[in-house]
C-alpha positions in Angstrom: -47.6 -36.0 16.4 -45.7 -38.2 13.6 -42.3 -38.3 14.1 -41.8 -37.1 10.6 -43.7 -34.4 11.3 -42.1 -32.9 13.7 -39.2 -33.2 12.0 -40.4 -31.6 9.1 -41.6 -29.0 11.7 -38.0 -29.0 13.9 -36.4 -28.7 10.1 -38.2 -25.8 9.1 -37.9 -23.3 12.7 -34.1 -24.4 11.8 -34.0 -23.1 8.1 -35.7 -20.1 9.9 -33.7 -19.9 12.3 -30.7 -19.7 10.5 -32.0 -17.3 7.4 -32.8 -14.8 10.4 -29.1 -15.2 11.4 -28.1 -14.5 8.1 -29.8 -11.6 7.5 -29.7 -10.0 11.0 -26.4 -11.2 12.0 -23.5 -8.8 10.4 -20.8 -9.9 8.9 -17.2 -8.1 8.8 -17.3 -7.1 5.1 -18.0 -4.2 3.1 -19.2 -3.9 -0.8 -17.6 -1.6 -3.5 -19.4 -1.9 -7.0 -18.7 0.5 -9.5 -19.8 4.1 -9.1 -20.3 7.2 -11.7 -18.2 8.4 -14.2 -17.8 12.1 -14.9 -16.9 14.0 -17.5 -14.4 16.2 -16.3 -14.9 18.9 -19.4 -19.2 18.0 -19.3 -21.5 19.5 -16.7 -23.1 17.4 -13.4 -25.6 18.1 -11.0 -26.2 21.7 -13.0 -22.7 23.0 -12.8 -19.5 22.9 -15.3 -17.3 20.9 -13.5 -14.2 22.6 -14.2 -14.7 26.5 -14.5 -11.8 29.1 -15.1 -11.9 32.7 -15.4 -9.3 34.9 -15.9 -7.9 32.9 -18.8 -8.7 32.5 -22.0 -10.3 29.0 -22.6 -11.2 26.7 -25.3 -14.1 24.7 -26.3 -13.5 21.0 -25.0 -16.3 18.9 -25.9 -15.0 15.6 -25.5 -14.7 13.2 -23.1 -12.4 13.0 -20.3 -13.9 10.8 -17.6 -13.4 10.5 -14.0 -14.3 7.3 -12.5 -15.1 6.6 -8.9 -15.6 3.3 -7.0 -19.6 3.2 -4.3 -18.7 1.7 -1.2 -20.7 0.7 1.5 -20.6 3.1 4.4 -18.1 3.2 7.8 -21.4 2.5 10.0 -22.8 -0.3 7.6 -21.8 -4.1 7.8 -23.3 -6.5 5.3 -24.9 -9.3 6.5 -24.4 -12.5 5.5 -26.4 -13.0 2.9 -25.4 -9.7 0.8 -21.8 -10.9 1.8 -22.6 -14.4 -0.3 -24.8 -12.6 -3.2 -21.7 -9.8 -3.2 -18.6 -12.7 -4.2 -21.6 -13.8 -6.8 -21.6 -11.2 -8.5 -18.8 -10.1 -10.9 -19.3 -6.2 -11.0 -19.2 -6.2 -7.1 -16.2 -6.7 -4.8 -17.1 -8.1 -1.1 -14.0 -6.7 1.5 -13.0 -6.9 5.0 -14.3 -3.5 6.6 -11.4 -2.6 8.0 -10.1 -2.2 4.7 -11.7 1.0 4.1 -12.6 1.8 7.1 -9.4 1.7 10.2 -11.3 0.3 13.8 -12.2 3.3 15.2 -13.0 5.3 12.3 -16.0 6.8 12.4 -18.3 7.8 9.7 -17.6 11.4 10.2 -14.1 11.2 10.5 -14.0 8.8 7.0 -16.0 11.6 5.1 -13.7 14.6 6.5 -10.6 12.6 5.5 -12.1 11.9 1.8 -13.2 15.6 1.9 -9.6 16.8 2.7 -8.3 14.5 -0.1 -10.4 15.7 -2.7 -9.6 19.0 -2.0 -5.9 17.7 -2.0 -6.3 16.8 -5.1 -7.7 19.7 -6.6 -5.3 21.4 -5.8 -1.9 19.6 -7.1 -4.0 19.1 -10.0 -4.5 22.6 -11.0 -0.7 22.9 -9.9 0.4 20.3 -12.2 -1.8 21.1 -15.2 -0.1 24.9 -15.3 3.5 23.4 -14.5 2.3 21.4 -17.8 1.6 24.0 -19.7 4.6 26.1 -18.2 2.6 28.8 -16.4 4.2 29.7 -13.2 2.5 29.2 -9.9 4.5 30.8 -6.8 3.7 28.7 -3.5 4.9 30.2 0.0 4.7 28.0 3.5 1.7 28.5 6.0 0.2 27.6 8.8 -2.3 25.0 7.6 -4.0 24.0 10.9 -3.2 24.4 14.8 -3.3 22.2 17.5 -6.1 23.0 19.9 -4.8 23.5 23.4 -1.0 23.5 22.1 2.1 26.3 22.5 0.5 28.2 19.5 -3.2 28.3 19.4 -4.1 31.9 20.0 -0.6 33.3 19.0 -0.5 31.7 15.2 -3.5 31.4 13.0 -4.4 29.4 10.3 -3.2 31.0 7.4 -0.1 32.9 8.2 2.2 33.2 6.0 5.7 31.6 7.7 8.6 33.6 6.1 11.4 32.6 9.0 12.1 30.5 11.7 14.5 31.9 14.2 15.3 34.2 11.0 16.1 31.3 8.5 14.0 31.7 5.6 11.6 29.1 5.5 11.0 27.5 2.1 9.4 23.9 2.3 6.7 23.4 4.9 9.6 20.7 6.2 12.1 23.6 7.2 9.6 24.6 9.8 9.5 21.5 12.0 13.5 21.3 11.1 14.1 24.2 12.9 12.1 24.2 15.6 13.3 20.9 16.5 16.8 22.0 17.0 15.4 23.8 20.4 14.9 21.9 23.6 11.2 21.6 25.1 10.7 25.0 26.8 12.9 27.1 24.9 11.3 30.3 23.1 11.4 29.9 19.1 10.9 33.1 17.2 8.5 32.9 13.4 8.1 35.8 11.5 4.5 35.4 9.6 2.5 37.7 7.8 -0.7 37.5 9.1 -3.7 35.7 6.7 -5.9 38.6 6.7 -2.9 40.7 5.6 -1.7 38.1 3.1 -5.1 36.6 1.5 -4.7 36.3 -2.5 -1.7 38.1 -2.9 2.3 38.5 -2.6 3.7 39.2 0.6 7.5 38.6 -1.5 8.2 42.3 0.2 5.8 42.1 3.0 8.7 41.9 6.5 6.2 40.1 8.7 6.1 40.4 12.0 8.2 38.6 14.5 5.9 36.3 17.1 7.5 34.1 20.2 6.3 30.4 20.9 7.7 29.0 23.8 8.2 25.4 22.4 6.7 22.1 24.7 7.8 18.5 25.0 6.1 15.8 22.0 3.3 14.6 23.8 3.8 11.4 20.8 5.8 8.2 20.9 9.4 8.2 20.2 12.1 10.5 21.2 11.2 13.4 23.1 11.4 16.6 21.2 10.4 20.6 21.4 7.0 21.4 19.0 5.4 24.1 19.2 1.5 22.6 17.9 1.2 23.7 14.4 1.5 22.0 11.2 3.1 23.4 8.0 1.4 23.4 4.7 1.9 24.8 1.1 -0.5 27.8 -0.1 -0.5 28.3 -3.7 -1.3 31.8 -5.5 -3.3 30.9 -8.7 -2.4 33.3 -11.5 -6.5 33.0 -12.4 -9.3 31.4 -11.1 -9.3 27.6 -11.5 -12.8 26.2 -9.8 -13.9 22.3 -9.4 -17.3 21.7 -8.5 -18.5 17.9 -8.3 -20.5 17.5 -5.4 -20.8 13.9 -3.3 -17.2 12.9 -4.9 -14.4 12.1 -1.8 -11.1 10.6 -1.8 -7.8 11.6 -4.2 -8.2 9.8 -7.4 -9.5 12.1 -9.6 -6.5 14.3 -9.4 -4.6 13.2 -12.7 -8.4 13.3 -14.8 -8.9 17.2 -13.3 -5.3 18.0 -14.4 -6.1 16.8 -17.9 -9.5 18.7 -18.3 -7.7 21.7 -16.9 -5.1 21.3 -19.5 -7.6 21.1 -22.4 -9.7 24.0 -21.4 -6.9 25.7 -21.4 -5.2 25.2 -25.3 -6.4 24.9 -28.5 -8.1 21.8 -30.4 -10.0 18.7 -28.7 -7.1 16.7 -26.8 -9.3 13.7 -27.2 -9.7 13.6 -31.1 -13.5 12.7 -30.1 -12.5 9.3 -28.6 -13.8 8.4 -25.1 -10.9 8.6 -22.6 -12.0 7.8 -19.4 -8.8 7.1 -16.3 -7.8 7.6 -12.9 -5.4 8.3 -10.4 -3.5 10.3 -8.0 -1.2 13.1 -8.3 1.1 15.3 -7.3 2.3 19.5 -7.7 4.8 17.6 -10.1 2.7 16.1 -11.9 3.7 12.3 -10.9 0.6 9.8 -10.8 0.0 7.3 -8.0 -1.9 4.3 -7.6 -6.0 4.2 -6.4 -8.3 1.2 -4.8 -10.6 -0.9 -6.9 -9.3 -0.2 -10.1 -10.9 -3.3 -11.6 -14.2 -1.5 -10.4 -13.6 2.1 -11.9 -12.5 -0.2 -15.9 -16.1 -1.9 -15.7 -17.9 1.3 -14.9 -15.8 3.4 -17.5 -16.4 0.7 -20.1 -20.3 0.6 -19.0 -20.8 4.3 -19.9 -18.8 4.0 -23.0 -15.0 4.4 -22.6 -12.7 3.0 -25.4 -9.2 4.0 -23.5 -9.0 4.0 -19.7 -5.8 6.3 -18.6 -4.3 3.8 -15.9 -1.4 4.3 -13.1 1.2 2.2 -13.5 1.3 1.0 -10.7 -2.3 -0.4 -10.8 -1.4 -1.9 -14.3 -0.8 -5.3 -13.7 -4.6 -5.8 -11.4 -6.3 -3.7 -14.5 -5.2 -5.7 -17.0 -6.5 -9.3 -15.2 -10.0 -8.7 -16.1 -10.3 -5.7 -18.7 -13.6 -5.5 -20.3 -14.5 -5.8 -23.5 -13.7 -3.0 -26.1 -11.5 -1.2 -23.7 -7.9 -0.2 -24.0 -5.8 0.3 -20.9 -2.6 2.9 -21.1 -0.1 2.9 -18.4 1.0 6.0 -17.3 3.3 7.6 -14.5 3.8 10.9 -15.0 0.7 14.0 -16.2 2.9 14.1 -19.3 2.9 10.1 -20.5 -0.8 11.2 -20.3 -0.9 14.0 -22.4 1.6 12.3 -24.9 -0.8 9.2 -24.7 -4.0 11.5 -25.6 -1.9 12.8 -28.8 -1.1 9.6 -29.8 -5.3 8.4 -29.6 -6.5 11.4 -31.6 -3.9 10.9 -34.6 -4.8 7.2 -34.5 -1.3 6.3 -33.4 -2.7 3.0 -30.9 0.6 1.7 -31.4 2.4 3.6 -29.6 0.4 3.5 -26.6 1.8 2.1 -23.7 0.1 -0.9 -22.6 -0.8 -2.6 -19.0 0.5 -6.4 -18.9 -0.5 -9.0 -16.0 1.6 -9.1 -12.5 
């Protein structure tokens, strides 16, 4: 055989060779690329998104957007070759896995955590929106999960209503581990709880409760040793009517402030929009304060692709936003429910100029 034809030959098994590698061989990246945009006052998949009975409501036919960010998931890993086509391609961000997904998470354990943060999020935002709009919401402390195996599991259930620890009236979920931590490891702790059965959907403000003994155990965690007694505290609010969110495959906490708006405009007169596209993002809290999300640049371009004109954006996120903002779209910095709502007056009476604006870090 010609020496140059073997090496044409040797040549080409090694392009092979190496294009197998690249496309076998995984690499330690994941994708995100921009993902739907909802209309939090529209319908999707069949169902209004944001339903309320109870209440009277108003027509709210314009557009308040939700954005979200498609990832790759825990149990994929690009290869090589999407990896290179991915830091191409300018609507696509290529990451380290463990960026989204902690070693060891598994892909179960990522979808439960995005599933408990969206319903997080559902709920401070119907919290905020009626704090907004000055409509009380009482909230009481209860047991929001316990510890399998641990002092309490088969003496307190999820859902009891924790009025008193060691007769102290128990008002933030943090009183609870406050006062059980003033006991040694072994030493009995006494709650009073109203029952969940008892207390479902309604006051228990007059309800006594009954009082229930946990003999308290030694943290089985790092750091200084101290009594627990294997529950964890949470915050139950009772909903003066029925606020429902239904958005199916959606995970993760940054559609909280966009929910609270919708809520907000069901809920009063008039089109907060002014028929403008709004489209935004971000965290928040029972208070109403927004927090920053991931892959903001992602959620502008997808907003801007389905038609957005102003994009409601956390402060905090500001200065990545406004590096690369696309074209025709107006970014408005906001920390608070209320900038928001200020911010969607000032776009339907046409007063841009007051908007707050997002400038480069």
């Amino acid at each position: 055989m010609p020496s140059r034809t073997a090496t044409l030959i040797t040549s080409t098994l090694t392009l092979i060779a190496l294009l197998g590698v690249a496309l076998l061989v995984p690499t330690p990246y994941s994708e995100m690329s921009p993902g739907p945009t909802v209309n939090t006052l529209g319908t999707y998949g069949g169902d209004t998104v944001i339903q309320i009975s109870g209440r009277k409501t108003y027509p709210a036919d314009g557009h308040l957007n939700m954005t979200t960010v498609r990832v790759t998931g825990a149990d994929y890993h690009m290869n090589l070759v999407e990896s290179v086509f991915g830091w191409l391609r300018h609507d696509d961000k290529v990451v380290e896995h463990d960026t989204l997904y902690p070693k060891g998470q598994t892909a179960e354990q990522a979808d439960q955590q995005n599933a408990e943060e969206f319903t997080q999020s559902q709920d401070s935002a119907k919290v905020a929106a009626l704090k907004e709009l000055n409509i009380p919401v009482p909230s009481r402390v209860v047991v929001a999960a316990v510890v399998s195996g641990g002092a309490s599991q088969g003496v307190l259930h999820a859902g009891d209503v924790i009025k008193a620890v060691d007769g102290t009236e128990v008002k933030q979920p943090d009183d609870v581990a406050t006062l059980v931590t003033k006991h040694k490891p072994g030493e009995p702790v006494v709650f009073t709880v109203v029952p969940a059965a008892q207390a479902k959907g309604k006051s228990v403000d007059d309800v006594p409760g009954k009082k229930i003994t946990v003999t308290t155990r030694k943290s089985a965690d790092t750091g200084p040793s101290r009594a627990v007694v294997g529950i964890q505290a949470g915050v139950e609010h009772l909903f003066p009517f029925s606020i429902d969110i239904k958005l199916a495959d959606v995970g993760g906490p940054s559609a909280g402030t966009m929910f609270a708006l919708g809520i907000i405009d069901k809920l009063t007169p008039g089109n907060m929009t002014g028929g403008h596209f709004v489209a935004g993002t971000g965290t928040i809290d029972d208070n109403g304060t927004v927090g920053p999300i991931g892959g903001i640049s992602l959620k502008t371009i997808g907003a801007r692709n389905k038609g957005a004109q102003y994009f409601l954006t956390p402060a905090d996120n500001c200065g990545e936003a406004a590096k690369d903002v696309p074209g025709g779209l107006t970014l408005v910095k906001i920390t608070t429910l209320d900038d928001a709502v200020k911010a969607l007056a000032d776009i339907k009476s046409g007063n841009t100029k007051a908007l707050p604006s997002c400038t480069k870090s």
